[in-house]
C-alpha positions as CSV (number, residue, x, y, z in Angstrom):
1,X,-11.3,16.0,-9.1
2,X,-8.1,16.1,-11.3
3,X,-8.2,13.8,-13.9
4,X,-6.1,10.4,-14.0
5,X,-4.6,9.0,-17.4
6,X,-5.0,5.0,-15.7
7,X,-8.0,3.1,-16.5
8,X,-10.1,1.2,-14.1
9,X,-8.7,-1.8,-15.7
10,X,-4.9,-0.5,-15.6
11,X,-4.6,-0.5,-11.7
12,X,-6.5,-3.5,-11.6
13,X,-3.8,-5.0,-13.4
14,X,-1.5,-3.4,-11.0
15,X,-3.5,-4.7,-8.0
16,X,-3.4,-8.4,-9.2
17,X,0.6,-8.1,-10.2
18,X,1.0,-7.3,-6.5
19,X,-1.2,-9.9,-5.2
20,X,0.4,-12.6,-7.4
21,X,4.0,-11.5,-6.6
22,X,3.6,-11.6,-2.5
23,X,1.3,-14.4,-2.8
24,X,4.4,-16.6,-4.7
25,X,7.3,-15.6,-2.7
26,X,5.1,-16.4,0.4
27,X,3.6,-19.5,-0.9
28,X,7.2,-20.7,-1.8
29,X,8.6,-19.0,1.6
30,X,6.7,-21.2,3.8
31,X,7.1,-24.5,1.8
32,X,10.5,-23.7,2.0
33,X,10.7,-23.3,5.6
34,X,8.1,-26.3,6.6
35,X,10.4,-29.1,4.7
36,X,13.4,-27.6,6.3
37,X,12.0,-27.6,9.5
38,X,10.5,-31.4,8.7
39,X,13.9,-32.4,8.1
40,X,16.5,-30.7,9.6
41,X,15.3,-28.6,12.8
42,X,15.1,-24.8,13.1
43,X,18.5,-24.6,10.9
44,X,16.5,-26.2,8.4
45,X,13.3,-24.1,8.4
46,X,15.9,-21.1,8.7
47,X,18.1,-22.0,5.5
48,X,15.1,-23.5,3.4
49,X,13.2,-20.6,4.3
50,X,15.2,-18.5,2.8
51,X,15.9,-20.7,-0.6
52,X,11.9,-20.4,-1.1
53,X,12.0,-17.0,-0.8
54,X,14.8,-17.1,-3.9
55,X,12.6,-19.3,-5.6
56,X,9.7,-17.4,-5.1
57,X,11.7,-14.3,-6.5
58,X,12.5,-16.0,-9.8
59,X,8.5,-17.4,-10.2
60,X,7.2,-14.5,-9.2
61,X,7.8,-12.7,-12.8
62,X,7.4,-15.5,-15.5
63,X,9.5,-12.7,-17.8
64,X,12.2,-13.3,-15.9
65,X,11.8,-17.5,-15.5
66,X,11.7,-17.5,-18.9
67,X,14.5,-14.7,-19.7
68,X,16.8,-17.2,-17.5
69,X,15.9,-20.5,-18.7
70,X,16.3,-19.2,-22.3
């Protein structure tokens, strides 16, 4: 068995970063798309959609948020 230089604890880090990251744009995909699609049809759920997904870039890394709002 070769030997790995990552701790147990190092790619569970890695694990939860992923998690958190497609959890957040998805979470912030879907409320995107739902009000558009409350208020303005399929165009709505389309375009809204896709401005969650943006916003669920930006919160996905709180390095970043904060980088941009600094």
């Amino acid at each position: 068995m070769p030997h790995s230089d990552r701790s147990i604890a190092s790619r569970m880090w890695s694990v939860v970063k992923v998690v958190w990251t497609i959890s957040i744009i998805m979470l912030a995909t879907i409320v995107g798309a739902a009000i558009g699609w409350n208020t303005h049809g399929i165009a709505g759920a389309f375009a809204l959609g896709f401005v969650g997904f943006v916003a669920g870039v930006f919160l996905s890394s709180p390095q970043f948020l904060l980088q941009i709002l600094s």
